[in-house]
C-alpha positions as CSV (number, residue, x, y, z in Angstrom):
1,X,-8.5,-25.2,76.3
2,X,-10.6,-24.3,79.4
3,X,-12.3,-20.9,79.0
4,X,-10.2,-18.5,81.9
5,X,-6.6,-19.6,79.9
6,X,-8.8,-18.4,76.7
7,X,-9.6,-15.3,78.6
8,X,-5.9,-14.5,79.8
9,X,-4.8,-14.9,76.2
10,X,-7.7,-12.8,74.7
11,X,-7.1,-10.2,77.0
12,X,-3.3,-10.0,76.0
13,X,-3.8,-10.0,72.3
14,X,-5.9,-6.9,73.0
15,X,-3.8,-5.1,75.4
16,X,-0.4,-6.2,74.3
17,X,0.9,-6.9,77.4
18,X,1.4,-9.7,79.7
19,X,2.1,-10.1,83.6
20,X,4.4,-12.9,85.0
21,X,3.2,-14.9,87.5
22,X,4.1,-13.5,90.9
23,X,5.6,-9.9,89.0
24,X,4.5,-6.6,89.2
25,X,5.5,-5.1,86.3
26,X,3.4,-5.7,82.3
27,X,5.7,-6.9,79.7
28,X,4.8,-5.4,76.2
29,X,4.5,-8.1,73.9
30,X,4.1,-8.2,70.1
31,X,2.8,-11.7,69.1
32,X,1.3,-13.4,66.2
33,X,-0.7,-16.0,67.4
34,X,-1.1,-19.3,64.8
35,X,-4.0,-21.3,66.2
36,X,-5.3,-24.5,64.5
37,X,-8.0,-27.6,65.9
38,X,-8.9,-30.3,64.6
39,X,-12.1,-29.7,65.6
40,X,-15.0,-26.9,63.7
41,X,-14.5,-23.8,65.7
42,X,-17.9,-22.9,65.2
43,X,-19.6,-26.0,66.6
44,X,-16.9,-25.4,69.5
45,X,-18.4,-22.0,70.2
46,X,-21.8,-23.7,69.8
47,X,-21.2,-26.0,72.7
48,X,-19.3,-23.8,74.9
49,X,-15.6,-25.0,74.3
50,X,-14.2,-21.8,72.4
51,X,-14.9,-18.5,73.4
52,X,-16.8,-16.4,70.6
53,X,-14.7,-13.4,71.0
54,X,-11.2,-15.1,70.8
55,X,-12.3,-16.9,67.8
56,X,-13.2,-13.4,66.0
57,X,-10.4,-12.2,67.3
58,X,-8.0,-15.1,65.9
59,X,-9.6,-15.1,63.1
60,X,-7.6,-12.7,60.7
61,X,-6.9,-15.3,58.0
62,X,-7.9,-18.7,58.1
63,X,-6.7,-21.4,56.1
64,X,-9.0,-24.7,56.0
65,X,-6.2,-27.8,54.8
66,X,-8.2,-31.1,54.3
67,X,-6.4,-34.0,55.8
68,X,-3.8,-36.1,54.3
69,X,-6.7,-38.9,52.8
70,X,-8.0,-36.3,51.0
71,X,-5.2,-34.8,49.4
72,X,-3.2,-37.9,48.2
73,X,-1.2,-35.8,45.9
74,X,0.9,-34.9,49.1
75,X,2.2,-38.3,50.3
76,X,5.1,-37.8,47.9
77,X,6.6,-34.1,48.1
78,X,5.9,-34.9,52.2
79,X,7.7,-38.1,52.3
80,X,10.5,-36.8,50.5
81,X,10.6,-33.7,52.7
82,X,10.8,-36.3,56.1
83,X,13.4,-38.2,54.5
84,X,15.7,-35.1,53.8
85,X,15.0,-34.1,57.2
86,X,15.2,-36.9,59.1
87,X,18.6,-37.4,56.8
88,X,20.1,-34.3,58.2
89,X,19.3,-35.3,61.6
90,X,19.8,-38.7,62.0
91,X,22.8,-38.4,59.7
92,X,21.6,-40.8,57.0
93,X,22.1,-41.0,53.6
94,X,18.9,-42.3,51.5
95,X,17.8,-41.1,48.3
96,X,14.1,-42.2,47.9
97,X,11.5,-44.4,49.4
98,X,10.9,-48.1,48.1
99,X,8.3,-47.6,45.3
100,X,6.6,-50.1,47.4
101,X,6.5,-48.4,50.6
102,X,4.7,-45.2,48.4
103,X,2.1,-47.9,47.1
104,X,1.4,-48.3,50.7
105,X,1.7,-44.7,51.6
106,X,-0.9,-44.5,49.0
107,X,-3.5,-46.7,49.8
108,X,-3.4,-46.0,53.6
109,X,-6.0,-43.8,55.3
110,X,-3.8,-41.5,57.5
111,X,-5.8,-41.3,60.4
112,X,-3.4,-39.8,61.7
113,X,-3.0,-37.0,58.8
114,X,0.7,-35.7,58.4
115,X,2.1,-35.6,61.9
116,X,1.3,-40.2,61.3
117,X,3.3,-39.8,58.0
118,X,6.5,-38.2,59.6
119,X,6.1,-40.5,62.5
120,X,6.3,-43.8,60.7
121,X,8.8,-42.2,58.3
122,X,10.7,-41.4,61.6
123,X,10.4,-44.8,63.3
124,X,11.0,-46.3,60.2
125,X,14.3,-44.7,59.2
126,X,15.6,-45.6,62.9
127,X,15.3,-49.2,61.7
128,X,16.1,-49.1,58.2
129,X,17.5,-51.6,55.9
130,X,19.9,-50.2,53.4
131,X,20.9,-51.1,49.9
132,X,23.9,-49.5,48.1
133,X,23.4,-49.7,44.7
134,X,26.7,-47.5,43.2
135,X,25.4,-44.4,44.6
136,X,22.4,-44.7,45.0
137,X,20.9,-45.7,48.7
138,X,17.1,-46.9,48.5
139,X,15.1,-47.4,51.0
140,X,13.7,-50.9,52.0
141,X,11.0,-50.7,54.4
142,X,7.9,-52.7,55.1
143,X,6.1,-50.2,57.3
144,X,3.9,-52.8,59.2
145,X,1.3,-50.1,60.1
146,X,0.6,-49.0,56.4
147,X,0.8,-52.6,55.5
148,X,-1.9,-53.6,58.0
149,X,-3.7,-50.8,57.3
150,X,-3.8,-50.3,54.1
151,X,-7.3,-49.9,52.3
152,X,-8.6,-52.6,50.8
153,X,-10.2,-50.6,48.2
C-alpha cells in the first residue's frame, strides 16, 4: 500500500474522523481495523513498505496463522465448511468429499493456503458429478490441480 493512503488511514484511526473527498464537513468514525499480509511486517518497515507508526498502531493483537501446508489438520473441518457453504449457495445437496479427493487435499502443498482450498472446492462443486446412494450424496471429484500437484513425498 503506497505510504500517503497509509498516512490518510493512520491519521483517521488517531483522530476518528474522516473527510469525503470534495466535502467540507469530518465524519466521526468508530472502526476496528483487521489488517493482515502475507508478508513480515517488520522486514516491510525495514525496506520502506509499511510505515512504523501504523504498524504500532495496528498492532493491538496480533495473531500469527501458519499456512495451510503446515497445518494439515485443517484441510478437513475447512473442506467441510466450503461444502456447507457453497451447498447453501449454489443450492446443492452433498454430504462429504470423496475420501479420495481428501487424500489429495492431503498431500497437496497449498500454495495457495485456504483462499486455493475454497477456490478449487468452488470450481469443483460447479462441475460436480453426483452419486445418490439412498440418502446419501458423495462427492466424486478428480480435482486436476491437486492431482497434478500433489507431493510426491
Amino acid at each position: 500500500m503506497d505510504l500517503a493512503v497509509q498516512a490518510k488511514i493512520l491519521k483517521a484511526i488517531e483522530e476518528q474522523k474522516i473527510r469525503r473527498i470534495g466535502g467540507t464537513e469530518e465524519i466521526p468514525i468508530d472502526v476496528r481495523i483487521i489488517a493482515a499480509t502475507n508478508e513480515d511486517p517488520l522486514q516491510c518497515m525495514q525496506r520502506g513498505g509499511l510505515r512504523e507508526d501504523l504498524y504500532y498502531r495496528l498492532k493491538v493483537v496480533q495473531l500469527n496463522i501458519p499456512p495451510l501446508r503446515n497445518r494439515k489438520e485443517d484441510i478437513e473441518p475447512l473442506t467441510e465448511y466450503y461444502i456447507n457453504f457453497y451447498n447453501t449457495t449454489m443450492g446443492r445437496s452433498i454430504r462429504e468429499a470423496d475420501p479420495e479427493l481428501m487424500r489429495l487435499f492431503y498431500q497437496y502443498s497449498w500454495p495457495g493456503n485456504v483462499r486455493e482450498l475454497r477456490n478449487i472446492i468452488e470450481e469443483d462443486l460447479i462441475f460436480v458429478k453426483m452419486i445418490h446412494c439412498g440418502r446419501t450424496v458423495w462427492i466424486v471429484i478428480r480435482s486436476k490441480r491437486c492431482n497434478a500437484g500433489a507431493d510426491k513425498s
